[in-house]
MIDOSE-1310 file (N, C-alpha, C; in nm, 2 decimals, decimal comma, always signed):
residues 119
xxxx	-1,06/-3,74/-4,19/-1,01/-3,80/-4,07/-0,88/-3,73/-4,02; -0,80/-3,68/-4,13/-0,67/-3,65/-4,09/-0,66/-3,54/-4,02; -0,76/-3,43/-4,12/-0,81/-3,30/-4,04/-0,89/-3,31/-3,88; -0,95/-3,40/-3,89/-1,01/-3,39/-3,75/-0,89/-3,37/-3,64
xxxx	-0,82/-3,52/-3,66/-0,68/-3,53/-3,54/-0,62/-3,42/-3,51; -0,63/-3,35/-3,65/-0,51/-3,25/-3,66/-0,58/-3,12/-3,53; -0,74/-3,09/-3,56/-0,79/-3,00/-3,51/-0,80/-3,07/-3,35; -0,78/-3,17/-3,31/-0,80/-3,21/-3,16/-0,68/-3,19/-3,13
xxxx	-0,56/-3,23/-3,19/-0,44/-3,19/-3,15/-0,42/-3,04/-3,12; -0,45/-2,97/-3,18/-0,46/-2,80/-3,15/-0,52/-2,71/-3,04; -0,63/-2,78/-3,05/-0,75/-2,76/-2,92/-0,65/-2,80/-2,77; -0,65/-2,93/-2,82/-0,54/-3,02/-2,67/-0,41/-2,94/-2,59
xxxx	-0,31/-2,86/-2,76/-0,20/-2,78/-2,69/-0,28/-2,66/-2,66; -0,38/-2,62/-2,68/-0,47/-2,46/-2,66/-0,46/-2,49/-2,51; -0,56/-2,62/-2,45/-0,59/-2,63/-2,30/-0,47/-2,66/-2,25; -0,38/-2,69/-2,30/-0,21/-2,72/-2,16/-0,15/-2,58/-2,20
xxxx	-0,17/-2,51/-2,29/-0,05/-2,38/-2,23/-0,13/-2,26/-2,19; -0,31/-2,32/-2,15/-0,37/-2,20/-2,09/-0,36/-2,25/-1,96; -0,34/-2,41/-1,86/-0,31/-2,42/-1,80/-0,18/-2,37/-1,72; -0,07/-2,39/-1,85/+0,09/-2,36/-1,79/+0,05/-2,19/-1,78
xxxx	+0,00/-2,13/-1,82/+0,02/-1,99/-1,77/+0,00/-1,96/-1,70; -0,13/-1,99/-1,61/-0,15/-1,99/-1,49/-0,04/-2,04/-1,35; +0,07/-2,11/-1,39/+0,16/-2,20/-1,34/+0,25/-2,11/-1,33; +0,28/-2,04/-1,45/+0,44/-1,97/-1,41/+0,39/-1,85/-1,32
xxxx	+0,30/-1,85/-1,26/+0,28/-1,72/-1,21/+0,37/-1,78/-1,05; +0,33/-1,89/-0,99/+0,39/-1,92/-0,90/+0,55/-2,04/-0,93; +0,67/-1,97/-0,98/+0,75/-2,02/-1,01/+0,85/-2,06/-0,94; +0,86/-2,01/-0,84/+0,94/-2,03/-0,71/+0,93/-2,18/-0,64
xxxx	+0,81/-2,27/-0,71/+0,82/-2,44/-0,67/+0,84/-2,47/-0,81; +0,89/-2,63/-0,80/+0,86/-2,66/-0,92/+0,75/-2,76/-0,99; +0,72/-2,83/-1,06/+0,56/-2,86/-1,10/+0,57/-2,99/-1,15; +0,48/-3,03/-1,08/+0,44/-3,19/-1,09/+0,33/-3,19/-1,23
xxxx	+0,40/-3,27/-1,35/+0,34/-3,27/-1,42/+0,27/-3,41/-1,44; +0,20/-3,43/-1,52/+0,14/-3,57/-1,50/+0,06/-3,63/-1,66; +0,07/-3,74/-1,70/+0,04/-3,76/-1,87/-0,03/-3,91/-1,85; -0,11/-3,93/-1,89/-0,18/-3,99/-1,92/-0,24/-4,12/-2,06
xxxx	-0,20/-4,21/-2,11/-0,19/-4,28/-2,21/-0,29/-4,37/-2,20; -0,32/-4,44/-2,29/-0,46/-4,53/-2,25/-0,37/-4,68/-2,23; -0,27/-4,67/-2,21/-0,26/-4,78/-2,12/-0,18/-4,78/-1,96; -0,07/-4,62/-2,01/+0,03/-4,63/-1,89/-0,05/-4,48/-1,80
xxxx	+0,03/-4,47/-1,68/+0,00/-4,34/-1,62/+0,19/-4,30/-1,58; +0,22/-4,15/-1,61/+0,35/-4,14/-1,55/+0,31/-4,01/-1,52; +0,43/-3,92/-1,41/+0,41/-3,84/-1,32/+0,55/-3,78/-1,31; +0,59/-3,65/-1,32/+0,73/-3,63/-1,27/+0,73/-3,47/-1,20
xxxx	+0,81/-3,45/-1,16/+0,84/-3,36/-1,07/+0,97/-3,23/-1,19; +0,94/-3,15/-1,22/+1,02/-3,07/-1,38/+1,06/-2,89/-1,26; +1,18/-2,86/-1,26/+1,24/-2,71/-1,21/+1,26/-2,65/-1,35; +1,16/-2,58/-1,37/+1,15/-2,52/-1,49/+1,27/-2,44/-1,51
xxxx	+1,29/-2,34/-1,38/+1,44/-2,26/-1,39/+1,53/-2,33/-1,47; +1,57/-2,48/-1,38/+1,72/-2,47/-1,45/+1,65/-2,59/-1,58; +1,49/-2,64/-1,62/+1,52/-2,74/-1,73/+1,49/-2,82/-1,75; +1,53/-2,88/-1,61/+1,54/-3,06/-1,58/+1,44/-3,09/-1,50
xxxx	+1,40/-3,22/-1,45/+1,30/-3,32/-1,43/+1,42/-3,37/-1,28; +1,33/-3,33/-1,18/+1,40/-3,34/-1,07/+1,37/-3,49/-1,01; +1,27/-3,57/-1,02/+1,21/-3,73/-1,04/+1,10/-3,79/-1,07; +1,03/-3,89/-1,14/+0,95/-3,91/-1,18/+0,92/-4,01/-1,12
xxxx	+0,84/-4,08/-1,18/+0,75/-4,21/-1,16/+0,64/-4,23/-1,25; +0,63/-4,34/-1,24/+0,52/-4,46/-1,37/+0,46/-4,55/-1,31; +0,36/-4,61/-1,39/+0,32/-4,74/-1,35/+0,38/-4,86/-1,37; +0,50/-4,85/-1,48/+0,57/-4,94/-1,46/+0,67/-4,98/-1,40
xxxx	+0,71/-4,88/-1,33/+0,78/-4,91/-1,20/+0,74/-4,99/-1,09; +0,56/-4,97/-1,10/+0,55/-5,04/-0,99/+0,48/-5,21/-1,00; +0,51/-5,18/-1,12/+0,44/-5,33/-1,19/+0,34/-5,39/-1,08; +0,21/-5,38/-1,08/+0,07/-5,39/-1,04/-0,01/-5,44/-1,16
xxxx	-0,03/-5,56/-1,19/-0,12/-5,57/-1,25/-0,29/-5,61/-1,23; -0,35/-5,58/-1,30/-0,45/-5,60/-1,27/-0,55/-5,48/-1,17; -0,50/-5,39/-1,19/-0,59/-5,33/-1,08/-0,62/-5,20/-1,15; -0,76/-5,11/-1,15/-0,78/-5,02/-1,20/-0,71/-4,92/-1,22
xxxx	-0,70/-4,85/-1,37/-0,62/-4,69/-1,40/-0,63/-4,60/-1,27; -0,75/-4,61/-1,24/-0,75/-4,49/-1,09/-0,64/-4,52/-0,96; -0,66/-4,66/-0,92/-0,55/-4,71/-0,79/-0,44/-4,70/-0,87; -0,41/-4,76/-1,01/-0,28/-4,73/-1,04/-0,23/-4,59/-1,01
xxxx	-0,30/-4,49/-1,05/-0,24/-4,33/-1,10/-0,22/-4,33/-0,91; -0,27/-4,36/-0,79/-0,29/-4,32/-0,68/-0,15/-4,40/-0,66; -0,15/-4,52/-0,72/+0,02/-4,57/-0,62/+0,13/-4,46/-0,71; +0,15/-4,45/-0,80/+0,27/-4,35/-0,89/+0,28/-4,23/-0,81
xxxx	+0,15/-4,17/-0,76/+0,11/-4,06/-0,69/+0,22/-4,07/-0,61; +0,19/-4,21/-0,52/+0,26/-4,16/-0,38/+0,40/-4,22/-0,40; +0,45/-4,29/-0,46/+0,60/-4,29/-0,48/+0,65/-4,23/-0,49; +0,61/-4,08/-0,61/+0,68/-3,97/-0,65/+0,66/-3,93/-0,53
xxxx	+0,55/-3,90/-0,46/+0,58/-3,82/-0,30/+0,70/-3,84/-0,26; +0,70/-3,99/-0,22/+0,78/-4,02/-0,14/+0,96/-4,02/-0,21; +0,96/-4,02/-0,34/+1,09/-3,99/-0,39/+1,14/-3,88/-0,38; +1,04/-3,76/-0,43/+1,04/-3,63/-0,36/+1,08/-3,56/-0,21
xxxx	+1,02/-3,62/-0,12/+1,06/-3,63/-0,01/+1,24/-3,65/+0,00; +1,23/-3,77/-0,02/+1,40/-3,80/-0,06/+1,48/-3,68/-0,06; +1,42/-3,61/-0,21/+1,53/-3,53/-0,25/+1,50/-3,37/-0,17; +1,43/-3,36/-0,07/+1,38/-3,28/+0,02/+1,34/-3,16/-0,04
xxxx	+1,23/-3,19/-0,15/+1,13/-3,10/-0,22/+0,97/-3,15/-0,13; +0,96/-3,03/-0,12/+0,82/-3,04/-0,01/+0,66/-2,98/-0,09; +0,70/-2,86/-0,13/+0,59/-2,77/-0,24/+0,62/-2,78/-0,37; +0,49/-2,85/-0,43/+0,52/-2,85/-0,57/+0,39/-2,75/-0,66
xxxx	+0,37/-2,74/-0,76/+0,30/-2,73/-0,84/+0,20/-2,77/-0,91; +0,08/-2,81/-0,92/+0,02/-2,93/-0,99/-0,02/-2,86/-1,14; +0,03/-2,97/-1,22/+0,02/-2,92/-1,33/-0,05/-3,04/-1,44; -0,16/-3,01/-1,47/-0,27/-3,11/-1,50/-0,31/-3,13/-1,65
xxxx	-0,18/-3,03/-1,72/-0,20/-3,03/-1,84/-0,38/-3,00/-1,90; -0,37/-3,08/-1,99/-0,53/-3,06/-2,11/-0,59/-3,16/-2,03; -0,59/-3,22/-1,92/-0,68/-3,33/-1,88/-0,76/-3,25/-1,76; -0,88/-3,28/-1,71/-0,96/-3,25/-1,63/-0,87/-3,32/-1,49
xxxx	-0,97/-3,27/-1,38/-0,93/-3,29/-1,28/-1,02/-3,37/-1,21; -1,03/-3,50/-1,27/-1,11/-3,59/-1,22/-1,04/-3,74/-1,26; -1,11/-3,83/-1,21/-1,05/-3,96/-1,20/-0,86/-3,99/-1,20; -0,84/-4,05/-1,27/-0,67/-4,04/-1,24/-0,56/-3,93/-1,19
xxxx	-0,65/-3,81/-1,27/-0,58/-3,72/-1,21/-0,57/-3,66/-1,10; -0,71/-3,69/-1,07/-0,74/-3,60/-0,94/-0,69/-3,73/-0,82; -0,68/-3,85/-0,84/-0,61/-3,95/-0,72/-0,45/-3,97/-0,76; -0,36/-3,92/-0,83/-0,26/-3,90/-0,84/-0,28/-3,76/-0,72
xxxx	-0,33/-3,67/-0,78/-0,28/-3,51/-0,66/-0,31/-3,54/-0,54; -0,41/-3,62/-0,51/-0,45/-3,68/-0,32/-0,36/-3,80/-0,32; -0,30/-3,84/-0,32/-0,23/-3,94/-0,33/-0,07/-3,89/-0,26; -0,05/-3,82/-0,35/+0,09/-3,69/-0,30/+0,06/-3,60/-0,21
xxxx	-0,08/-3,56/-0,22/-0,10/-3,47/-0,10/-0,10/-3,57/+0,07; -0,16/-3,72/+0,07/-0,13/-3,83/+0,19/-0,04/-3,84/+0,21; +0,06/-3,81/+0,10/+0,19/-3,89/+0,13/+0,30/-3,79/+0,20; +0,27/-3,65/+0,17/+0,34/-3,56/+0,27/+0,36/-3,44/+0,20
xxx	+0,32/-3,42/+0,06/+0,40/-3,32/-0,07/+0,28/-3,21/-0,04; +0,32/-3,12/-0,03/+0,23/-2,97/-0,03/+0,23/-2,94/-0,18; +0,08/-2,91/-0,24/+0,05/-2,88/-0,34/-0,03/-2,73/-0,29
C-alpha cells in the first residue's frame, strides 16, 4: 500500500511540472493556479518573477453550502476574477496542474474568463 501512494505521488508531480513547462514559456503574465481537495476548491493568482501570490480565493470564503463541487469551483472562479480585476491584472496564465481539464477545473477557467480575466 505504502509503495503504491508513493508511485501515484510521483506520476502526479511528473504531470504538474510537464504542465509548468509549458507555462514558463509565456512568463510575462502571471498564472492562475488552482488545487483541488476532496472537500475544498482554492484558486490563486502566483508572479512567478518576484515569488509571491498576487490573490487568491476558496470556497470558504464564500461559504455556500450545499451546492455542487462544480458551481462551487465556478463561484471561487469568479471572485478571483473580480479580485484580480481590483488589483488591475487582466492576462493570466491557466495553470491546471496534474488535474484534467474538465469538471471543476474547466468551470473555474470559464468562470474567470465571464468575469472579465483574459486567459
Amino acid at each position: 500500500m505504502q509503495k503504491e501512494y508513493k508511485v501515484k505521488l510521483i506520476n502526479q508531480n511528473i504531470r504538474k511540472q510537464r504542465t509548468r513547462k509549458k507555462i514558463r514559456m509565456h512568463s510575462e503574465f502571471p498564472r492562475l493556479s488552482v488545487y483541488r481537495s476532496l472537500k475544498h476548491f482554492y484558486a490563486q493568482i502566483i508572479d512567478d518573477n518576484a515569488g509571491q501570490t498576487l490573490c487568491s480565493a476558496c470556497d470558504q470564503e464564500i461559504k455556500a453550502k450545499g451546492i455542487k463541487p462544480v458551481e462551487m469551483a465556478a463561484k471561487v472562479g469568479a471572485a478571483l476574477a473580480a479580485k484580480a480585476l481590483e488589483k488591475k491584472i487582466k492576462q493570466v496564465v491557466f495553470d491546471r496542474g496534474a488535474y484534467r481539464y474538465h469538471g471543476a477545473i474547466k468551470a473555474c477557467a470559464e468562470a474567470c474568463r465571464e468575469a472579465g480575466l483574459k486567459i
